[in-house]
C-alpha positions, 0 to 999 in steps of 0.5 A: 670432740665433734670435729671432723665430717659429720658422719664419721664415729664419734665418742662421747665425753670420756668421764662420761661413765662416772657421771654414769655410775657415781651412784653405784660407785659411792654404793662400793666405797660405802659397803667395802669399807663398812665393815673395816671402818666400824671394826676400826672404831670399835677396836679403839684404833688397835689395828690401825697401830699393829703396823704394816703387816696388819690390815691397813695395808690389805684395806689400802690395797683393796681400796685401789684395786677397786679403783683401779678395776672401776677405773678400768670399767669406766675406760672400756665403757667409754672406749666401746661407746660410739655413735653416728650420725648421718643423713637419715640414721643416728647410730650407737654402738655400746658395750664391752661384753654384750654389745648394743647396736641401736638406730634411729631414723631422723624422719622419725624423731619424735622429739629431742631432749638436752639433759643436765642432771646435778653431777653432770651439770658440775662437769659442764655436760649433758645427755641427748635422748631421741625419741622415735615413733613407736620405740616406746622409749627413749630409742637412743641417748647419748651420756654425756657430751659438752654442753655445746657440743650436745646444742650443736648435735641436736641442731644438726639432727633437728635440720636433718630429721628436716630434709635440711641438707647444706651440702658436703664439707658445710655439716659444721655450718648448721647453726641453732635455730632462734627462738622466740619465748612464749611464756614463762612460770615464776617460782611464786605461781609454781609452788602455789601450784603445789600446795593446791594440788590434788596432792593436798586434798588427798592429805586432808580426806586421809588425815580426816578419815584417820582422825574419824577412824581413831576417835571411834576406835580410840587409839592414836596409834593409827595416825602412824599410817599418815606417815607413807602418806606425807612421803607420797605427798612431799614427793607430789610437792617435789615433782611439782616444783621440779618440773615447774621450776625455771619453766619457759616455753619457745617456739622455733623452726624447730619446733616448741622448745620447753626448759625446765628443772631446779637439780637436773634441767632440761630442754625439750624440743617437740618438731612441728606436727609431733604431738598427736593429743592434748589434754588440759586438766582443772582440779577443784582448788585450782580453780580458785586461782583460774589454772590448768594444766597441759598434757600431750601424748607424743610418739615415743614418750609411752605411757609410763607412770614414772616421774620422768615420762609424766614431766616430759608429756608436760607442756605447760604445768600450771597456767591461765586460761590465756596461757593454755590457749597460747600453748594450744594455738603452738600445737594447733595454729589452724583450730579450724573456726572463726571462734577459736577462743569461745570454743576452747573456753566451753571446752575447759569451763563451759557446759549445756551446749556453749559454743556448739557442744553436743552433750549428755542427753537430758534422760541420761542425766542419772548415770552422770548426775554431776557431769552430764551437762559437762560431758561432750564434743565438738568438732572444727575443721582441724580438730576434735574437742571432747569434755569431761569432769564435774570437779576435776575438768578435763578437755582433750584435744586430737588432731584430725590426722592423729586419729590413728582409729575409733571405738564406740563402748556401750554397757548395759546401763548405757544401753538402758539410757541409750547413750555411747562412748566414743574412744579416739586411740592416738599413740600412749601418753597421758591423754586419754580422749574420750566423748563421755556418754553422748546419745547413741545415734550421735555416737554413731554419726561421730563414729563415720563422720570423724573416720573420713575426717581422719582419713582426708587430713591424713592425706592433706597433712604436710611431709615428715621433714618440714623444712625440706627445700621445694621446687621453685615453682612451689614455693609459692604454695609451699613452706619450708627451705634451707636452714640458713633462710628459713624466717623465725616464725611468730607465735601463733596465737588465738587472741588476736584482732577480734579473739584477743577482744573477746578475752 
């Protein structure tokens, strides 16, 4: 299927439309033969036996020209399908009547995903997604190749979107880089997970409001409305155990590598530097257990609420204080101080002013009577740390090169208070970082002092293709190198040496 020179056009697997539209294939079937079926039925067979002439052989008739006219769909969906990859561009052309040509630059692959939902997992497939700065979306997706050949195309492109290049006639010889796993979720910790979830505190406060609300009205006809409310929350319970399930996490030249999925699996690989927030989030029952949760905003992922986007923005979905830090020090290896663990331990259950945190004046305390000595920030050489949330805690992480601009809000009682927000804008994603309500002349020296940050990382930060080969006098300053003798690197971590002794 992938034979050939690498930037020739390419097809994907030719059932690759049925695994497509098994769905609305079935929806034909089931609505076309309805009708005839219940007549059947309620007929007692007499038209079955009226013979040839009766409707048998109009229904057998019908049922394969339908297959043969989906069947013919199929085919010129997947003859009309093709797609390109090369040096810089992955290309893909699609569509019988109203074509689609799209194309993604390889410097600007955001992240790259390997696919299996159920069906195709039967088929041995997968789909490939590429996500690219700024598309919003998934720019390109390519449903469905082999297995193998879906881990080998997202090999060549990952080298490519790296500056990697081995040369005409060796495009066959890039391999998939090692990895080495960081950690892995057991089933037991994931459906703990799901029953202390916020999903359940909702349950409860909405099973006891409708209680109190049935007793004063004295009917018990109002718990019928608990019913949407179990559906909603059994759907909470299944995104949970479906992207918590087999979840493992690995670092790479590549990048990170996340596998996860119970029907449909999937590999996620982020290239080093993607990630452009980070946000670890406690909930009230979690914290009997000592959990968190890992969000991160990515160029491409968007902000969509859907099910999917949300599992893809997951970089960790339930863990310990030291599995986040491990998580964190992937997307961060510099954290920018001596104390890496003392800091980001304030940062997720720290308060007042823990390792360094400035936080909400003591006059303001008022307008945030349970979260004022939560509220915060603090700054390190490489990042900005901003705290939040009495009962469901929150940190975010941001770069300072991912600090694309700043917004200081004030309204009238937090001008009455003399306290500020400041807003970092990142790209769309799950993590919103905000310093909540710091005192208004601290606002503004944040405001100037973290613009010059922002723009003096931004100088110092390192080339979009990571890997690319460097001049020899170079090296010695420089990372990177061809594939084939680049090193698997370990794993970054925040507790070693003294920082494991202090966890």
């Amino acid at each position: 299927m992938l034979s050939g020179s690498a930037d020739e056009w390419k097809r994907v697997h030719i059932i690759s439309p049925l695994v497509r539209g098994w769905i609305a294939l079935l929806a034909v079937i089931f609505f076309g033969g309805r009708d005839w079926f219940e007549s059947f039925l309620i007929g007692g067979g007499e038209r079955f036996r009226e013979g040839p002439v009766g409707n048998l052989p109009l229904a057998i008739a019908i049922v394969v020209g339908v297959v043969v006219v989906v069947a013919g769909v199929f085919f010129l969906s997947w003859w009309f399908t093709r797609f390109q990859v090369t040096e810089e561009h992955v290309r893909v052309n699609s569509g019988v009547l109203f074509r689609q040509h799209r194309q993604a630059r390889l410097d600007r692959v955001q992240a790259i995903d390997v696919v299996q939902p159920f069906l195709a997992r039967v088929f041995g497939l997968a789909e490939l997604k590429f996500d690219v700065a700024d598309a919003g979306e998934s720019a390109v997706r390519l449903a469905f190749l082999k297995l193998d050949d879906a881990q080998k195309l997202r090999a060549t492109i990952l080298a490519r979107a790296a500056g990697v290049s081995l040369g005409p006639g060796r495009e066959q010889e890039i391999p998939e880089a090692p990895e080495r796993e960081v950690l892995a979720l057991t089933p037991a910790r994931v459906i703990g997970a799901a029953v202390l979830s916020g999903n359940s505190i909702g349950a409860v406060l909405a099973l006891i409001g409708i209680g109190v609300f049935a007793v004063v009205l004295e009917t018990g006809a109002l718990f019928a409305a608990f019913v949407p409310i179990l559906i909603a929350v059994a759907g909470g319970y299944w995104s949970t155990l479906s992207t918590g399930f087999n979840f493992r996490a690995a670092i790479s030249p590549d990048g990170i590598r996340i596998r996860y999925g119970l029907l449909d699996t999937r590999t996620q690989t982020v290239p080093p530097g993607r990630v452009q927030a980070v946000g670890v989030i406690q909930s009230p029952l979690w914290r009997l257990k000592g959990w968190y949760k890992v969000t991160v905003n990515v160029a491409g992922y968007g902000a969509s609420p859907s099910g999917e986007a949300q599992a893809r923005a997951t970089l960790l979905p339930v863990g310990t204080l030291e599995e986040v830090l491990q998580v964190i020090a992937l997307v961060l290896p510099d954290p920018g101080t001596d104390r890496p663990v003392e800091v980001f331990t304030a940062g997720l259950a720290g308060r007042d002013s823990d390792a360094g945190f400035i936080t909400t004046p003591r006059r303001a305390r008022i307008i945030a009577p349970f979260a004022w000595r939560r509220n915060g920030f603090a700054v390190t050489r490489t990042a900005l740390l901003a705290r939040t949330g009495a009962w469901w805690r929150e940190l975010s992480v941001v770069p300072h090169e991912r600090t694309q601009s700043l917004a200081l809000h004030q309204g009238p009682l937090a001008r009455r208070f003399r306290v500020a927000d400041l807003i970092l804008h990142t790209t769309p994603g799950p993590v919103s970082p905000r310093v909540h309500q710091i005192a208004e002349d601290e606002a503004w020296r944040l405001f100037d002092e973290q613009s010059i940050r922002a723009a003096e990382a931004r100088r110092r930060s390192g080339p979009e293709q990571w890997m690319r080969p460097v001049p020899a006098d170079d090296r010695d300053e420089q990372t990177g190198g061809p594939l084939d003798t680049a090193v698997m690197p370990d794993p970054p971590s925040y507790t070693e040496g003294q920082a494991r002794h202090e966890l």
